[in-house]
KOLPATI-560998 format. One record per residue: x, y, z of N, C-alpha, C in turn. Coordinates in pm, whole numbers, plus 50000, padded with zeros to 5 digits. Layout:
// residues N
XYZXYZXYZ
...
This chain:
// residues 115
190770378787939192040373787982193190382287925
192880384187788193860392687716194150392887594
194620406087504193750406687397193210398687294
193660384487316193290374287235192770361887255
192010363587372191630351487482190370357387539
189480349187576188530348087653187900338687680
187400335587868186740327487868185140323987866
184820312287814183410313287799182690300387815
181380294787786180940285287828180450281687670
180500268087622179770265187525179650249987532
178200249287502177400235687529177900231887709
178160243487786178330230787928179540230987960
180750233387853182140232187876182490244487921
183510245988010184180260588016185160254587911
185610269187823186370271387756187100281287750
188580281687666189210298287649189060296087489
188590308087467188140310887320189490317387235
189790316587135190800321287055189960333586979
190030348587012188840357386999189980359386877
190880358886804191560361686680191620352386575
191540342286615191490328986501190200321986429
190010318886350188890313886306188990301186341
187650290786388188110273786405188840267986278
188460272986176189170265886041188530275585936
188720272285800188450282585700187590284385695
186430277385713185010271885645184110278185786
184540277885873184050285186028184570296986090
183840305986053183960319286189183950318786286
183530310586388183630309186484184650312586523
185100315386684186250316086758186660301486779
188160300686730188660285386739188770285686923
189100269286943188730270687100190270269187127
191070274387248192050275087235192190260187364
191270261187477191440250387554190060248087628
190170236187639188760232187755189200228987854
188540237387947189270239088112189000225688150
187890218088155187640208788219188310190588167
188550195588056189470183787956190950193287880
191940194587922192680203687801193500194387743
193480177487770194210172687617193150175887504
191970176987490190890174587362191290182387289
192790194287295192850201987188194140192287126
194890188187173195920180687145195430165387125
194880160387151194240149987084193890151686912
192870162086886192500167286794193330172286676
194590178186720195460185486640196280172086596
196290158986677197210152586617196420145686527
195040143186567194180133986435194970145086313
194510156886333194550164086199195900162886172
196950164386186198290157386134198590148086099
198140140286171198370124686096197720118985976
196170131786026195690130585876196050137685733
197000147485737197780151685686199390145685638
199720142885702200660129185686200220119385609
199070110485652198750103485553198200113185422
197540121885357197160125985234199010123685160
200420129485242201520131785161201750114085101
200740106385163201400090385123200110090084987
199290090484975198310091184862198570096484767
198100088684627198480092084489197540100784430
197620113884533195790120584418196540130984379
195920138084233196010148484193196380162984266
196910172484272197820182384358196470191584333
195710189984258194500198084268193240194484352
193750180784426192510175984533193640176384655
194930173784639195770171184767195570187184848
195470197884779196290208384800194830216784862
193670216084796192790219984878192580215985064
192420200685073192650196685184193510194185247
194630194185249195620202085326195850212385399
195350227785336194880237885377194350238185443
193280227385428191590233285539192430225885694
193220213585715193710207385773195030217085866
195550223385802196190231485824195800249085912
194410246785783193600262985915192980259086051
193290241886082192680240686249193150240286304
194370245286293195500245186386196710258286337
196940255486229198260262486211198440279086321
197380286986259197390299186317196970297486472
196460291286515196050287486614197060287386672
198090273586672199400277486740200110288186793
199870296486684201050308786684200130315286792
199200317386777198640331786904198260323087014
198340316587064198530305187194199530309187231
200750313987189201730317287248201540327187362
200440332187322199800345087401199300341787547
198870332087498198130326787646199000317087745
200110316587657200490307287723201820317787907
201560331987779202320342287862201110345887970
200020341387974199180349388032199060337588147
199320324588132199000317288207200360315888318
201280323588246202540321188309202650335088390
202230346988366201980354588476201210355088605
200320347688553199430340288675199860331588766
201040325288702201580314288710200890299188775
200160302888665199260287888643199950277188605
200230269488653201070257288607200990248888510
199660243088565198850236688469198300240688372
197880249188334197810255688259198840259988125
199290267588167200740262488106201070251588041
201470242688093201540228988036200780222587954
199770229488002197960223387876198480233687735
198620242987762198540251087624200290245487541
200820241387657202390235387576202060222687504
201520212087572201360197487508200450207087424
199460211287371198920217287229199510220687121
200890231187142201640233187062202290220587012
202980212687068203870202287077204050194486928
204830189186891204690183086767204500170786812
203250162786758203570144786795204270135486792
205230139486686206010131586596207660133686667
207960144386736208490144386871208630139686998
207850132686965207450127287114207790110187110
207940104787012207970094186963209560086386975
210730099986971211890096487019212230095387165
């Protein structure tokens, strides 16, 4: 698709692969950037992990247990975001619509949406 995208099939799903990002720290894998056949499941996902992040800032634990998991919470998405931007130019030269819009509600903040 382009230099940071590709599509591929895993378990059954079509997918676009994030060929620059890791899924999270702990995984090499290529993080998945969207599933053609479902594309809220990336935005679904990103908001568990925020909210689950949100809640750790309400918990009274030690900055030496908060601060590890945070991070890992943070590598399933954070970088991820940023090079989506990529695709999101690629989907817009195509001018895929939908598309588009799938990789936008991904970026999106949840907590935005709420006003």
């Amino acid at each position: 698709m382009n230099f940071a995208f590709q599509k591929a099939t895993i378990e059954g799903e079509e997918v676009v692969l994030n060929i620059m990002d890791t899924e999270n720290m702990f995984k090499t894998s290529p993080a998945v950037a969207m599933y053609i056949n479902n594309p809220s499941r990336i935005a679904r996902k990103r908001t568990v992990l925020q909210l689950a992040q949100l809640g750790m800032s309400f918990l009274s634990l030690p900055s030496w247990i908060k601060s590890p998991v945070e991070s890992y919470l943070k590598s399933s998405y954070q970088n991820q975001r940023l090079t989506e931007g990529a695709l999101y130019g690629y989907f817009e030269s195509q001018s895929d619509l939908d598309s588009m819009q799938s990789v936008l509600m991904n970026y999106q903040n949840p907590f935005d949406q709420l006003n």
